[in-house]
Structure formats: C-alpha cells, structure tokens
C-alpha positions in Angstrom: -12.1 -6.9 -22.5 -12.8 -3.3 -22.2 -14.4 -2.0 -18.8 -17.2 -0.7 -18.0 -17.3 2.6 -16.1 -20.9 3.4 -16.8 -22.1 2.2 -13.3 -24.5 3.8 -11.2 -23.1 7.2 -10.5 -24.8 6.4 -6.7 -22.8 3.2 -5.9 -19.8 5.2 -7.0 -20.2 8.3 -5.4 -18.7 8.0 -1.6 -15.6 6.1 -3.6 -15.9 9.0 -6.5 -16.3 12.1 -4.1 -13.2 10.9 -1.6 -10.5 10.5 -4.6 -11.5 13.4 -5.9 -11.0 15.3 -3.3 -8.2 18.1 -3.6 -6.4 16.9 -0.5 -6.0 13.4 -0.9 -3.2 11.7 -2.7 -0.2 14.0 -2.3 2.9 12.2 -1.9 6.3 13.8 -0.4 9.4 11.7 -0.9 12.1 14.4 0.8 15.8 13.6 0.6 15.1 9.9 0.8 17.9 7.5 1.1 17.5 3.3 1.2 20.5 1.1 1.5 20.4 -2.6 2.7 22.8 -4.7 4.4 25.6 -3.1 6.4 29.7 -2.9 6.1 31.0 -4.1 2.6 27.8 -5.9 2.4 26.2 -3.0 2.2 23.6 -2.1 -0.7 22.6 1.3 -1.7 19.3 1.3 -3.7 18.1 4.8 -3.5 20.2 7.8 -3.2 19.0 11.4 -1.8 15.7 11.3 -4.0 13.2 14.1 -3.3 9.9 14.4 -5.2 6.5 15.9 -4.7 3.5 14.6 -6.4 0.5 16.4 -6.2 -3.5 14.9 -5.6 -4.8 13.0 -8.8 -1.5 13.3 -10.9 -0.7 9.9 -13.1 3.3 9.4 -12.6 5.4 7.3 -14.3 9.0 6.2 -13.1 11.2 5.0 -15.4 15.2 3.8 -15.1 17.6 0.7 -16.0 17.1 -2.3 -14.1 18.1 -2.9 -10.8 18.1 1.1 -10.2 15.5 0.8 -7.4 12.3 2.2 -9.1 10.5 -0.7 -7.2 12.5 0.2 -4.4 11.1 3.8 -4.4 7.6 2.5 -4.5 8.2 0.3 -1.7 8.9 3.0 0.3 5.6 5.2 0.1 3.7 1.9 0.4 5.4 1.5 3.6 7.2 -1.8 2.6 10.4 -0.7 3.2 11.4 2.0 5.7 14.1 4.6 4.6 17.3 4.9 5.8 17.4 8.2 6.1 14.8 10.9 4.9 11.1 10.6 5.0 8.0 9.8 2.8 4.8 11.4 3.6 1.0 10.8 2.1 -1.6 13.7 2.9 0.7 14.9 5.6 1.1 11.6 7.6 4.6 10.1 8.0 4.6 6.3 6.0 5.9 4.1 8.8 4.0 0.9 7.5 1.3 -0.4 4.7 -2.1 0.9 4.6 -4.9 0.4 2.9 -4.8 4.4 2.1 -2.1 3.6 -0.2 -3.6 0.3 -2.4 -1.3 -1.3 -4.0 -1.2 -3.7 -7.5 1.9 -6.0 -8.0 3.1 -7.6 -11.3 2.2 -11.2 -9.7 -1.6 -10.8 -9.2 -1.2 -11.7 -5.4 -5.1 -12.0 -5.2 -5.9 -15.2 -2.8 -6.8 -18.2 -4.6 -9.0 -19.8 -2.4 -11.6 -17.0 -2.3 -13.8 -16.2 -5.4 -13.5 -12.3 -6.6 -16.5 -11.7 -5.0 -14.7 -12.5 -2.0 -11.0 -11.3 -2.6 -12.6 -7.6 -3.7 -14.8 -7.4 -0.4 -11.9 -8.6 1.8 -10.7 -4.8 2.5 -13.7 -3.4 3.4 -14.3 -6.4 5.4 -10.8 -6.2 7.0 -12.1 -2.2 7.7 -15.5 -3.6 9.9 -18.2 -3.1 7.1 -21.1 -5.2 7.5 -21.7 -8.5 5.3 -24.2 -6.2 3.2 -21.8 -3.0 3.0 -18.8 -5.8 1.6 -21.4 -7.2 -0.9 -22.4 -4.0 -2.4 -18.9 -2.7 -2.1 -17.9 -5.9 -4.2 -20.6 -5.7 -6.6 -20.2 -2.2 -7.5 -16.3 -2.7 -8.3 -17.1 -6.0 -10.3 -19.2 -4.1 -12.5 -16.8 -1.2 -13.2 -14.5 -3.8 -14.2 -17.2 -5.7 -16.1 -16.8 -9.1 -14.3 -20.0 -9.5 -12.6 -20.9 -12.6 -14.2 -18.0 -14.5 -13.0 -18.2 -13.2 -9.6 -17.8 -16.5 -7.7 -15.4 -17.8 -10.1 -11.3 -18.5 -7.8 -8.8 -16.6 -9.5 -7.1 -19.9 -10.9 -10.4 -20.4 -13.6 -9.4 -16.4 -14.9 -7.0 -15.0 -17.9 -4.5 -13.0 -16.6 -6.0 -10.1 -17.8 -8.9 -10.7 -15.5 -6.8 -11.4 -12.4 -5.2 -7.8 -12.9 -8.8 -6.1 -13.0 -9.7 -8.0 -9.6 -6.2 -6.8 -8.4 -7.1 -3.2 -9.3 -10.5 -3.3 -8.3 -9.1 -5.3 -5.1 -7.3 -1.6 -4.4 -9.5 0.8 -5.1 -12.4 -1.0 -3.0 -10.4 0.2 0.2 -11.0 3.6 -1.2 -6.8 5.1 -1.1 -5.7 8.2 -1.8 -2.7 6.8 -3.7 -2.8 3.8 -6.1 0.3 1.9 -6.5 1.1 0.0 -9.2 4.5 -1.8 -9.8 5.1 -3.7 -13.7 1.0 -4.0 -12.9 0.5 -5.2 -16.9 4.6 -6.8 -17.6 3.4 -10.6 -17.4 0.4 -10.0 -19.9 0.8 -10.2 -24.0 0.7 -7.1 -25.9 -2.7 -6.8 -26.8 -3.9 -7.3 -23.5 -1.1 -5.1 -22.0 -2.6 -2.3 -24.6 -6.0 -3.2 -23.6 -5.3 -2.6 -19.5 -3.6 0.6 -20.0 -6.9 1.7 -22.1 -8.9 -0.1 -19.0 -6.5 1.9 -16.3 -6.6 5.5 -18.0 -10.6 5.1 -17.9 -10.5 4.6 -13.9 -8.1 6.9 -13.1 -10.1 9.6 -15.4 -13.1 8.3 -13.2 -12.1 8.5 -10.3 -8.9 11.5 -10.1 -6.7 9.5 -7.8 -3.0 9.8 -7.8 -1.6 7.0 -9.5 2.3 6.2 -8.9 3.3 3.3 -11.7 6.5 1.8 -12.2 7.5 0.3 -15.7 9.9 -0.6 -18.1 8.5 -0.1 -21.2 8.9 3.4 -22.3 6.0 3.7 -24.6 3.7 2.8 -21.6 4.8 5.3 -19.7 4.3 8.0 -22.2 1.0 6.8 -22.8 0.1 6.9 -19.7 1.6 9.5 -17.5 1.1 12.9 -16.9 4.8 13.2 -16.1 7.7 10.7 -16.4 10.2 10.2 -13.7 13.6 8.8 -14.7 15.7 7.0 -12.4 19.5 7.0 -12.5 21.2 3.5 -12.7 22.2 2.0 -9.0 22.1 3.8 -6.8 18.9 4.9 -8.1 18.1 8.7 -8.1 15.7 10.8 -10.4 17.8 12.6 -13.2 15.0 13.6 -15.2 11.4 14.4 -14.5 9.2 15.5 -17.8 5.7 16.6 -18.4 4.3 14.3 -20.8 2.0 17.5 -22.9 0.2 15.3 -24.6 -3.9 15.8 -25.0 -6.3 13.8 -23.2 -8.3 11.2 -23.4 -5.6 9.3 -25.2 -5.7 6.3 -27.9 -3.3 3.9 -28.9 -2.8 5.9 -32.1 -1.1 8.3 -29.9 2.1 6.5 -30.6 2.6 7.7 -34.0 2.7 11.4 -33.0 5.6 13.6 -33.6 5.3 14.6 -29.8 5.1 11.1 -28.6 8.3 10.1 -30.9 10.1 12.7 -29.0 9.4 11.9 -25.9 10.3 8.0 -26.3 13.6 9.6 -28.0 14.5 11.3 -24.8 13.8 8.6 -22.7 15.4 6.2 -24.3 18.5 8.7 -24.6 18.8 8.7 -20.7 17.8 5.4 -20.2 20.5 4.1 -22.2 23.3 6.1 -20.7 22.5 4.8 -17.2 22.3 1.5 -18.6 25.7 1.4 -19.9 26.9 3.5 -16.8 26.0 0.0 -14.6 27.7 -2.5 -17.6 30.9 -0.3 -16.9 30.7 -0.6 -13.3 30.2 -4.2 -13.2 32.8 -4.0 -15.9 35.1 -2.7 -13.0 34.4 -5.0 -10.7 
C-alpha cells in the first residue's frame, strides 16, 4: 500500500513550487474563543486559545475528548466562525471554507457517484480548469498515491485505506497552503493506520505544506508531528505545546526510542489529568 512519490518532477512542479513557498501556510489563531448555544444552554468549546504555526510545520493537537480539538480545526477551515478572536491563513481573515485550506475528515466524504478520477479533478474543475487541465491534474495525484489503475473505479468498490488516499489527494489537488486533517486514519486497522502515516510523512516531506492534524492516539502524534499541541479538557485551551526533537525521515521503529518513550510519558501525563478533570466535573453535576 505504500505510495508512490516518484512522479514526474514536471507534473508536480506548479503544486511542488507553491507549497513550498516560504509564505504560504501560516496560520494565526489569536485569543480565539467558540461557544455555542446561548443563556444556560450555552456551550463553551474553546477558551482564549492563541497559536501561531509557521509555513510547512507538521502540528499535532492532542487533548481528552469532547475538549474541542475538532472544534479548533473547524475554525481555521472556516466551518465554524469564532465567537470572539480571529483566525488568520497567510494574512487573510478565515470567514468561510476555501479550497486554500483542503481539508481530510475521518469519514472519507468523497462522492460516491463519481469515480476517483472524477472526485480528485472536481476542485480544479470547481476552480475553471479546462477538461484537459482536470485530467492531468487528476492523473498526476492518482499516481502519487499509486492508484492509477483503478482510476474509474466509485469509491464504494475501494478499502478504506484507498478512500483516505483519494481524500488526501482530493485536497491537495486544489493546491492549499494548509492541509487539514481531523482523526484522517481513526476508522482504519492498525496496520493500515501505520501504513497511512508512513504514506502522509512522504507527501508532506514532498511537498513542505503545513499540515494541522487532530488525533487521539498519542503515539501518532509523536510520530508524526514536528510539535504536539495539547488541549485542556472542556473548555478546550492549549496547556502544553512541545517540540517533538526527534530525527527525520522517521520509521515505525521510532517508537522504541528512549526519546519517543518520553514524549508519550508526558503526553499521556497531561492527557490524563484533563481527562479526570472532566469525570469530576460531570461528577458534580
């Protein structure tokens, strides 16, 4: 199942040279507050969160459930509008979705009536490429994802594996500056999961974009991530935010080594502590 990112450097380049560059990607979340409802009904999700993420960094955000990690994606995708604060991508205020900011759900969300040939050119074609640009936009991103041969395949007759590669490669075909990714691998086995983060790490080293992923799974995270974001339980702020110094490229045997164990250690320190921080407040109630 691995990719392929051996691809003709030409195809690539306009998609290659545009991510790469030094002023795409950077994400401002600044004093950031989201609440839902109103009166008693009232819900807040995110509390007074401000982060900045520089162009081509691969952050992770971590927390208990419910804390609003997905919440805090939402918001620079431009799903959900802040209560109070502001998110920013390259400068630009995030008042709704774009394709600047591509986005990969845990559901595969691809459409199941159209082939992948079809669902990866539906961007560009939603952008007013030609027929001929969408097809050689398509087939470029089917072979870094090495799924050319089932190009007119519907997403129904794919593992699910597969259907998270079209997702990606759905995403990056609109050429963002950002790359959203929220549980992207939670529905797949362990070996596949394993397989798609080894899959991820090889696009994101091709192509430098800045990669904002929310998970659960703590070892992910570390195996991923240039730096770990750690969310408090509800309402959800960030109470910890550490550089994961671990070499690159990375291989699964990563996980055995003294610095990863740490990490996880410390993760799973804070992680716990806001966990049982909710059980006492529901507790109270």
């Amino acid at each position: 199942m691995q990719l392929s990112v051996n691809v003709n450097k030409e195809d690539l380049k306009p998609y290659r040279a545009g991510m790469r560059s030094n002023d795409r990607g950077h994400i401002e979340i600044q004093d950031v507050t989201i609440s839902f409802g109103r009166g008693a009904k009232m819900n807040l999700a995110v509390e007074t969160t401000t982060l900045d993420i520089p162009p081509g960094q691969f952050v992770c955000i971590l927390g208990p459930s419910g804390c609003g990690k997905s919440t805090l994606l939402n918001s620079v995708a431009g799903y959900v509008t802040p209560t109070s604060g502001r998110v920013l991508v390259d400068g630009r205020l995030v008042v709704k979705p774009s394709p600047d900011r591509g986005m990969v759900f845990q559901q595969y969300s691809l459409f199941p009536w159209k082939t992948v040939r079809q669902n990866i050119a539906f961007g560009p074609r939603l952008a007013g490429h030609s027929p001929q640009e969408c097809d050689s936009i398509a087939n470029t991103f089917l072979s870094m994802i090495g799924l050319s041969k089932i190009a007119n395949k519907l997403p129904g007759e794919l593992s699910g594996g597969m259907q998270q590669r079209v997702g990606i490669a759905r995403a990056l075909a609109n050429y963002p500056s950002v790359l959203l990714m929220d549980e992207p691998f939670g529905a797949l086995d362990a070996q596949t999961r394993l397989i798609m983060q080894e899959n991820l790490l090889n696009i994101w080293s091709e192509f430098g974009i800045t990669v904002l992923f929310v998970t659960h799974d703590v070892d992910e995270a570390i195996f991923l991530a240039d730096r770990i974001l750690v969310m408090s339980a509800s309402p959800g702020s960030v109470i910890a935010d550490l550089s994961v110094d671990i070499p690159r490229p990375r291989a699964p045997e990563v996980a055995t080594a003294g610095e990863f164990i740490a990490l996880k250690k410390q993760c799973l320190s804070y992680i716990r502590e806001e966990s049982l921080k909710a059980f006492e407040t529901i507790g109270d109630h």
